[in-house]
MARTI-570347 format. One line per 4 residues: number of its first residue (from 1); for each residue x, y, z of C-alpha. Coordinates in pm, whole numbers, plus 50000, padded with zeros to 5 digits. Example, Ala and Ser with C-alpha at 12.3 -4.5 7.8 and 13.67 -1.06 7.14 Angstrom:
! MARTI-570347
1) 51230:49550:50780 ~ 51367:49894:50714
This chain:
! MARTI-570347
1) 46460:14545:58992 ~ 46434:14861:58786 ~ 46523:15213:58905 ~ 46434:15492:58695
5) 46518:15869:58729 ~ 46775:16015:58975 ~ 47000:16149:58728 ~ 46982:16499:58546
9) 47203:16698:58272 ~ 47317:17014:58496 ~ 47430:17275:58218 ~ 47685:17570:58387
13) 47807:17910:58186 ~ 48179:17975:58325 ~ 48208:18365:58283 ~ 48606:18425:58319
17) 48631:18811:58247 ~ 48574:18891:57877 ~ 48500:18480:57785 ~ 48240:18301:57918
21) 48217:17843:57867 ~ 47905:17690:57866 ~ 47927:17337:57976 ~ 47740:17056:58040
25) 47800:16730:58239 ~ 47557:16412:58368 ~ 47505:16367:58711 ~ 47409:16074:58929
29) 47260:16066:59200 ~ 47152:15683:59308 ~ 47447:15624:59381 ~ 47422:15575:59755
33) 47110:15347:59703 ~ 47246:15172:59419 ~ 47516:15061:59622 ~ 47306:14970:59894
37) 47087:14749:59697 ~ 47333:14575:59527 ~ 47572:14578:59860 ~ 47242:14374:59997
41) 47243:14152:59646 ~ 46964:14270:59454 ~ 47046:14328:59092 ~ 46919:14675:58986
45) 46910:14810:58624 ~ 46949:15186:58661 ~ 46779:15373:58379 ~ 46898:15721:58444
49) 46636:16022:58345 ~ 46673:16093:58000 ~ 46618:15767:57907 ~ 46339:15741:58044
53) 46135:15849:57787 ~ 46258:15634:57477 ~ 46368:15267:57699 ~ 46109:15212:57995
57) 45909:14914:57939 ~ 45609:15013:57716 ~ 45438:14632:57793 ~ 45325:14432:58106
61) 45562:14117:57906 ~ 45857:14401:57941 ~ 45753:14470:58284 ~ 45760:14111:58386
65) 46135:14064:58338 ~ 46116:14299:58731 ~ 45987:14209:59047 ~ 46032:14611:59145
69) 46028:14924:58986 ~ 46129:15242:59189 ~ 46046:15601:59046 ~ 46294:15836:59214
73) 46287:16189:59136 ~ 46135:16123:58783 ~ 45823:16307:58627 ~ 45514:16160:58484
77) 45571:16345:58118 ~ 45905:16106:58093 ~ 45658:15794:58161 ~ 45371:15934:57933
81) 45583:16094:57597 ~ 45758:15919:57397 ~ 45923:16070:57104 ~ 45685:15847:56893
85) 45412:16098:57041 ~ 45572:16363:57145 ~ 45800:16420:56806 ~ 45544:16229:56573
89) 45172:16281:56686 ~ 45117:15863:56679 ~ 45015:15654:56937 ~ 45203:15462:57201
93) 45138:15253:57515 ~ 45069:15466:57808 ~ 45310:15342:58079 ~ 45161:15474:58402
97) 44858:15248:58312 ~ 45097:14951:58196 ~ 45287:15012:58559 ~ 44925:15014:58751
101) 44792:14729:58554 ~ 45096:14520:58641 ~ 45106:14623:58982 ~ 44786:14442:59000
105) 44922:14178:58866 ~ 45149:14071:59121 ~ 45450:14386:59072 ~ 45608:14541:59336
109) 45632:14960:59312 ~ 45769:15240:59472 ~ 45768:15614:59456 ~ 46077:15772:59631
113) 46054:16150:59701 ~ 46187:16443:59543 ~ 46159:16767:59309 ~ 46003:16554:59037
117) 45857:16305:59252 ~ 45453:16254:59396 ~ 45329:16654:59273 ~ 45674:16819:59254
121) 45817:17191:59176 ~ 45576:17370:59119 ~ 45367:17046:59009 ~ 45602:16936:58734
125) 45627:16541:58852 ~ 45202:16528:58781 ~ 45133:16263:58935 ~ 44825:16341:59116
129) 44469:16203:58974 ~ 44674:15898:58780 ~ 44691:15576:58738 ~ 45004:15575:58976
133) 44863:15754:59241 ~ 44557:15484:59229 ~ 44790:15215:59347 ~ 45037:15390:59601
137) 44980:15434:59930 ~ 44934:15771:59966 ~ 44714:16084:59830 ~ 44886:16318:59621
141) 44815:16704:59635 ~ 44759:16853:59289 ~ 44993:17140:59352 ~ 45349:17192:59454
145) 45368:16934:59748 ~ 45755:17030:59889 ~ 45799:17091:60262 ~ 46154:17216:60293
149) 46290:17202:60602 ~ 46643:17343:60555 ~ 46667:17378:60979 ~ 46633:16978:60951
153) 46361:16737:61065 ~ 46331:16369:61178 ~ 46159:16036:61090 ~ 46045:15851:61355
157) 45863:15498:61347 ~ 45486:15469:61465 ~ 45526:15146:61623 ~ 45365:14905:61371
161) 45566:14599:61310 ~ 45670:14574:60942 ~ 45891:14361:60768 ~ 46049:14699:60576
165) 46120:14855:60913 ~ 46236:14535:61129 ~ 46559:14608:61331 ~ 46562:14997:61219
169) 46630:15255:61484 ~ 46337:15449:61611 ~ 46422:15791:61547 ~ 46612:15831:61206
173) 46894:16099:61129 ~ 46777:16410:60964 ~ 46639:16514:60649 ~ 46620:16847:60469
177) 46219:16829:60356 ~ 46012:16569:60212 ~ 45662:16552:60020 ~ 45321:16658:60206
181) 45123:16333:60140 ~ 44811:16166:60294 ~ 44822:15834:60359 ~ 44494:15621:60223
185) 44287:15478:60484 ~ 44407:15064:60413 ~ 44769:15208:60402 ~ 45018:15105:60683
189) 45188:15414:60794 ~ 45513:15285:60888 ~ 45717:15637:60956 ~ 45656:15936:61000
193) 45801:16310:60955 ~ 45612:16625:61141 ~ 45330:16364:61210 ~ 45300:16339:60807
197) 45374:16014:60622 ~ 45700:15920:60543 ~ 45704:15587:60467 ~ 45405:15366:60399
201) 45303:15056:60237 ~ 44955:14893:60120 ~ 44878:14635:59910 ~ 44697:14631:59571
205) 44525:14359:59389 ~ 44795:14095:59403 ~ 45099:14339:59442 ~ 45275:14555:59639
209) 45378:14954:59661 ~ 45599:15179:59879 ~ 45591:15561:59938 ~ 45883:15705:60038
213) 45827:16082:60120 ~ 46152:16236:60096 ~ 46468:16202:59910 ~ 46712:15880:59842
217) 46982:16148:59761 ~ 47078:16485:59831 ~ 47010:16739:59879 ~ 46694:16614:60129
221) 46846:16370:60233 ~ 47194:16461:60365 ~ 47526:16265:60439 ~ 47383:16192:60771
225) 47146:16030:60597 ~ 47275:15804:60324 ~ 47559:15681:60610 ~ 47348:15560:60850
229) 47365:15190:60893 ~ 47000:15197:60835 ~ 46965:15348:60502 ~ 47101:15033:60349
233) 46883:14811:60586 ~ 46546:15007:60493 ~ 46590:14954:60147 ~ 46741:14633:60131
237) 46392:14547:60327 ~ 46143:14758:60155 ~ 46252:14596:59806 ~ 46230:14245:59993
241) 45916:14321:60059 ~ 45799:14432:59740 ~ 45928:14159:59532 ~ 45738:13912:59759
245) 45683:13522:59607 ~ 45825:13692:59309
């Protein structure tokens, strides 16, 4: 499987009296579900954020060496501009219709939650009205879709037997916010979060996709969170599920 996003470049002045440092330093942060996955013995290619751009697939024969992509915390310009566009004005495959078209075809994909995920800040992820959002589960609001819930809030299962949520614990530990989504009426609502969607699944042409409404890392989702015995069991499952016959 193929997870793209969740990393950034965080870039910090030091000011130490008269002198001040600018530095700058990659961060990670799949880690938690990276170990997970390959804890559970999936093998996951990590393609952190700024690579994004330049190395995700750009054909469905590309595409075909997964049986699941995951978007974490990755915006829909990284997907759509290459440097061959962005830099040079030519043309170049547009990969949110590649991902939707092979989806159809039998792929298994996932949107995970966070500041550049579904909407986003201030609606920087864009991924309302696309070819993505045609395919997930859930509606996307064009604007700034956060709910942050810094006093802490709860997923709790609705009951309908699922593969993805088999053995999981009924109420889960607490999150810090999550994504206001809408779930599409042949979606299976499998969790939810302030009677919002927080998980759901649906099926699309011959494949499979996953919305996960808030975060695989912090700082929605917190220690409490990524250590619960269940974190590694939901997505061990959900990418189960979404590779399929694959």
């Amino acid at each position: 499987m193929l997870l793209a996003g969740e990393s950034w470049v965080a870039r910090t002045t030091d000011v130490k009296g008269f002198d001040a440092i600018d530095r700058a330093q990659l961060e990670i942060g799949a880690e938690a579900l990276l170990a997970a996955l390959r804890g559970a013995g999936h093998d996951v290619v990590h393609l952190p954020s700024h690579l994004v751009a330049t190395d995700f697939p750009a054909s469905l024969d590309e595409l075909g060496e997964y049986d699941v992509v995951i978007l974490s915390d990755i915006g829909a310009n990284s997907l759509l501009l290459h440097p061959q566009v962005f830099n040079q004005g030519r043309r170049f495959p547009n990969r949110l219709k590649l991902l939707a078209e092979w989806v159809r075809g039998g792929g298994g994909l996932a949107m995970a939650g966070g500041y550049l995920s579904f909407q986003g800040f201030q609606g920087k992820a864009n991924f309302h009205d696309t070819p993505i959002e045609e395919v997930l589960p859930v509606q996307i609001l064009p604007y700034d879709d956060r709910v942050e819930s810094p006093e802490g809030v709860f997923g709790e299962l609705t009951g309908t037997e699922h593969p993805v949520t088999a053995g999981l614990d009924q109420q889960w530990p607490v999150l810090l916010g999550y994504q206001k989504l809408t779930a599409k009426p042949d979606a299976t609502v499998l969790a939810t979060v302030d009677s919002r969607p927080l998980l759901a699944v649906r099926t699309e042409g011959a494949g499979r996709t996953l919305a996960f409404a808030s975060d695989i890392s912090p700082h929605w989702a917190p220690a409490e969170f990524l250590e619960w015995d269940g974190y590694r069991r939901l997505f061990d499952q959900a990418v189960t599920w979404l590779a399929g016959d694959r």
